[in-house]
N, C-alpha and C positions, 0 to 999 in steps of 0.2 A: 504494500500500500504506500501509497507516496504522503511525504512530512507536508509537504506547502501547500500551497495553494495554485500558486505556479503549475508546480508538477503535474499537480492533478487536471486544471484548465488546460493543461496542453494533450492531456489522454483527451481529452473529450472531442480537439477539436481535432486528435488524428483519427478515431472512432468515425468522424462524416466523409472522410475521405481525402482527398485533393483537393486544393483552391480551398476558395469558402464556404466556412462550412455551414451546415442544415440550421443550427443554432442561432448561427449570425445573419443567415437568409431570411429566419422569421423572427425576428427582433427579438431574442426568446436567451436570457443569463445561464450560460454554460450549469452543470452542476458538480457542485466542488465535493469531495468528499470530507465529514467532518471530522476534527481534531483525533487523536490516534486514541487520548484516553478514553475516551467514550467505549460503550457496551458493544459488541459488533450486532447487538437487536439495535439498538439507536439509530448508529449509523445506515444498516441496511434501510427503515424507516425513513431517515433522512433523504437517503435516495427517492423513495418510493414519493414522498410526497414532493420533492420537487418533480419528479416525473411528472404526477398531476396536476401541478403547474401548469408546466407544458401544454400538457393534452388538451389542456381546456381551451386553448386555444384555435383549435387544428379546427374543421369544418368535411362534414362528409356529405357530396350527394349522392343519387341513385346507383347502385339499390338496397344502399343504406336508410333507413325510418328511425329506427330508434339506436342509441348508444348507452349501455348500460357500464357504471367503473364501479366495481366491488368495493374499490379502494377508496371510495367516497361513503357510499351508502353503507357497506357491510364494515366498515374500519375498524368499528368493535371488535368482529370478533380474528379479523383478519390483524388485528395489533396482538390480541391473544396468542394467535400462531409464531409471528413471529418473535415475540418476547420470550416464549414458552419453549422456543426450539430453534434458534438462531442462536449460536453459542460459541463460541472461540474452538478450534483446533478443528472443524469441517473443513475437509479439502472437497469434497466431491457435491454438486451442484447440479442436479436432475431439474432439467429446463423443460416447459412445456412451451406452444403457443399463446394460448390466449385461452379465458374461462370458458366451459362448457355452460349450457343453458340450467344445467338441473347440479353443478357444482358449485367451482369458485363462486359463480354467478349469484346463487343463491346462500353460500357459506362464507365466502370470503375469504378462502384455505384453494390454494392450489388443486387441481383435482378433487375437490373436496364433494363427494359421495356425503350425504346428511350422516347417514351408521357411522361410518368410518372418522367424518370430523367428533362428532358426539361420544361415539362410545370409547372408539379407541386413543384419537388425540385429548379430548374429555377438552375440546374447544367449548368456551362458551360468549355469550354478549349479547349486544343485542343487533340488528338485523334493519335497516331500514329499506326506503325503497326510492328506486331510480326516478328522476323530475316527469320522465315521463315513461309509463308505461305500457308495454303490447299487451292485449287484453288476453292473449295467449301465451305470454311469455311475464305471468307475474310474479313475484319476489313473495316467496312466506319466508323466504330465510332459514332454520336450522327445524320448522316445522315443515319443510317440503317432503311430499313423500315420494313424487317423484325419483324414479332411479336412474343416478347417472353410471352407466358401466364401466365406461373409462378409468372412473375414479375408484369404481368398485374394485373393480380387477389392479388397479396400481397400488393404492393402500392394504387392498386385500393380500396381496403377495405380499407383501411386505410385513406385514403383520405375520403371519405365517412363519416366514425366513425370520426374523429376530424377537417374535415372542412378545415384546412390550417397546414404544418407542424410543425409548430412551438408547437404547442401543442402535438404534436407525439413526437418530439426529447426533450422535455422538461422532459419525462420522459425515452425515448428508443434510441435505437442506433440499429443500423443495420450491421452484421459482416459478412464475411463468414470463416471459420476455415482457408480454405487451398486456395490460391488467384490462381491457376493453372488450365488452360482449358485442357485436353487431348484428341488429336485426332487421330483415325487411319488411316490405309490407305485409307479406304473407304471415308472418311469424318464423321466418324462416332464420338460423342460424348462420349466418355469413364470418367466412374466415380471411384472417387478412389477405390470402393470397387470391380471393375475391371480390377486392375492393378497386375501384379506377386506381392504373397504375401510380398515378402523380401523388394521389392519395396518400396509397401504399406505401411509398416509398418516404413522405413528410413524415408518418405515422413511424415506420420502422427504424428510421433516422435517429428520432427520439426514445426509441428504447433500446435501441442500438448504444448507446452514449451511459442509457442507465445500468445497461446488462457490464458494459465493462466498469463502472464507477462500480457495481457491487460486487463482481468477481474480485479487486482490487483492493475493496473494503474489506471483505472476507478472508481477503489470504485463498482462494479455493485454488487448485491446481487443476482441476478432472473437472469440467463441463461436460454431462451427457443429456445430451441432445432426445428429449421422449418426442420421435416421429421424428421420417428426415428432415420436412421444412424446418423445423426448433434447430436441428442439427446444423444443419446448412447455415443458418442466418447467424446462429451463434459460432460458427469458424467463420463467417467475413467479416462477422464484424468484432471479435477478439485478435485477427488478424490485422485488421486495417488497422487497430486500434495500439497493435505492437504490446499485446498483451500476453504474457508468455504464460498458457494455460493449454493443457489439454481437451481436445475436446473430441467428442466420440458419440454414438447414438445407436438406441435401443429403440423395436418394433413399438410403436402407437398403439396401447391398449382399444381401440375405437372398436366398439361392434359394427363398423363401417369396411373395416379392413377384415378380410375373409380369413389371411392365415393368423390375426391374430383371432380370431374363433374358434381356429381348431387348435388353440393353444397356446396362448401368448404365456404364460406362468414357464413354461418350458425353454422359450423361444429368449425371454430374459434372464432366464436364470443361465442362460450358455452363454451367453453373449455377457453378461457381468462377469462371471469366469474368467473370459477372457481376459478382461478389464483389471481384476485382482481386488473385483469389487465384493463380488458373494460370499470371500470368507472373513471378511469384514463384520458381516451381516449375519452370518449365520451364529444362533443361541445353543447349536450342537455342542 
């Protein structure tokens, strides 16, 4: 992690690229990482909310209707998570996209499946709800009974392999790049890579800049990439950013994706292997 302020303002502005950069294109204060003594929950926090900054800026049209940020509405219990399991000595950094509709979305916890933030993280707070609402895509928050699989199957594995989370967060932390739900008129789920490119790209700019200030903050070494778009975006842009982190990627829990339905618990657990992540993990 860098001492100044300096240091850290210049990771940001090689995170946009060449020339000038996204930050200074939309009038929009670099974000510094804070002082060393702080908590790495503080810090990471500090990231996040200036991120929100940002975003609030940004403007999306068709076939974007609504934008939902967890990280507003849900902060409650999404400051619980992180307070609760962001902790000094995690190198490894399981990234996802962006919240699912019946997760983050509604809990405020990465992948956050309601059973699994509840029962097993034993997240609590309270829940509010987005300025504007899809009348199919509404927020109950940690009462949703809605099931999100993705989330099932990523915490459910994991719970499994180490038993209780304390042994999971002792080495890992759980992110998502870009904390934005988008919906359209239909009520349809839209992913960034579905968004008008110009969009897209302002958008991921922005979390591109925050995903290295927190890898940085953190000390992480190992970035894994959950699904390859996560993958992909976090190697360009810890790259461009000359940020000296691994990074690597594991199958997309999605009941969307076929082979992970005939078995994604299998399909991660060889592939973390590989990694020298699983005996980390494992309560054997």
């Amino acid at each position: 992690m860098s001492d100044s302020n300096t240091s850290a303002n210049d990771t940001v502005e090689r995170a946009c690229g060449d020339g000038e950069s996204e930050s200074k294109k939309q009038g929009l204060k670099p974000v510094t990482i804070p002082e060393v003594n702080t908590t790495p929950s503080s810090r990471f926090l500090q990231v996040e909310l200036e991120l929100n900054a940002h975003l609030r800026r940004l403007v999306f049209s068709e076939p974007v209707r609504y934008i939902y940020n967890p990280l507003e509405y849900a902060w409650d219990t999404h400051r619980c998570y992180v307070e609760k399991y962001c902790q000094g000595g995690q190198r490894i950094l399981f990234l996802g996209m962006n919240p699912g509709p019946f997760g983050m979305a509604q809990t405020g916890v990465p992948f956050g499946e309601v059973r699994s933030v509840v029962d097993w993280l034993k997240i609590t707070g309270e829940v509010g709800h987005p300025h504007d609402e899809h009348p199919k895509r509404r927020i109950t928050g940690l009462a949703c009974t809605q099931n999100e699989v993705s989330g099932a199957r990523f915490w459910g594995f994991f719970r499994k392999l180490c038993g209780e989370p304390g042994l999971f967060f002792k080495h890992c932390f759980v992110h998502n790049l870009c904390p934005l739900i988008f919906i359209g008129a239909s009520g349809k789920n839209l992913t960034p890579p579905e968004l008008p490119a110009g969009e897209r790209e302002a958008l991921l700019a922005l979390c591109d800049i925050a995903l290295c200030q927190a890898v940085e903050a953190l000390g992480i070494s190992m970035v894994i990439g959950v699904g390859r778009v996560a993958e992909q975006r976090a190697r360009r842009a810890l790259s461009a950013a000359g940020v000296n982190v691994q990074v690597e990627g594991i199958m997309h829990p999605s009941p969307r994706n076929p082979l992970a339905n005939k078995g994604w618990e299998e399909v991660a657990k060889v592939k973390l292997a590989e990694l020298g992540v699983l005996s980390l993990l494992s309560n054997m």
